[in-house]
C-alpha positions, 0 to 999 in steps of 0.5 A: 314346272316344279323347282326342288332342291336336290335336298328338298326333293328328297323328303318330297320324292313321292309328292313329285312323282305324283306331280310328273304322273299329272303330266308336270316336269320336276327340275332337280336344282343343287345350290340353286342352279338346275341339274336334272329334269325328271319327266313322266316314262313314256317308254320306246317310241315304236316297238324295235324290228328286228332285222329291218335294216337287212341288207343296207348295212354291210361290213368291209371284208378288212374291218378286223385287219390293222395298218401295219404300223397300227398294229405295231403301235398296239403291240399286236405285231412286232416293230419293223425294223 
């Protein structure tokens, strides 16, 4: 594991992209305390599927509709009186 100082860091990015192909994590530090840790790009874990959920995910027939007194509180409807 490589430690830099985010200014550090900046004059030796190309060096630390390099130490991060080689397999190596760079933790980025500003006054000293860890902020950010820059890690090799191994891209999606599986390709997505679309479409792989169908038929386990419905929507209530209600969802757009709101409770009277939320609506009202969003200025969707006019109060009640």
């Amino acid at each position: 594991m490589v430690v830099r100082n985010i200014s550090e860091a900046k004059a030796e990015l190309s060096a630390l992209i390099e130490e991060v192909r080689k397999g190596h994590e760079v933790i980025l530090a500003k006054a000293g305390t860890p902020v950010a840790k820059i890690v090799a790009y191994r891209g999606p874990s599986r390709p997505r599927q679309p479409g792989s959920m169908a038929g386990e995910i419905w929507i209530a027939p209600d969802f757009d509709s709101l409770p009277d007194d939320m609506a009202e509180s969003f200025g969707m409807r006019e109060p009640h009186r």
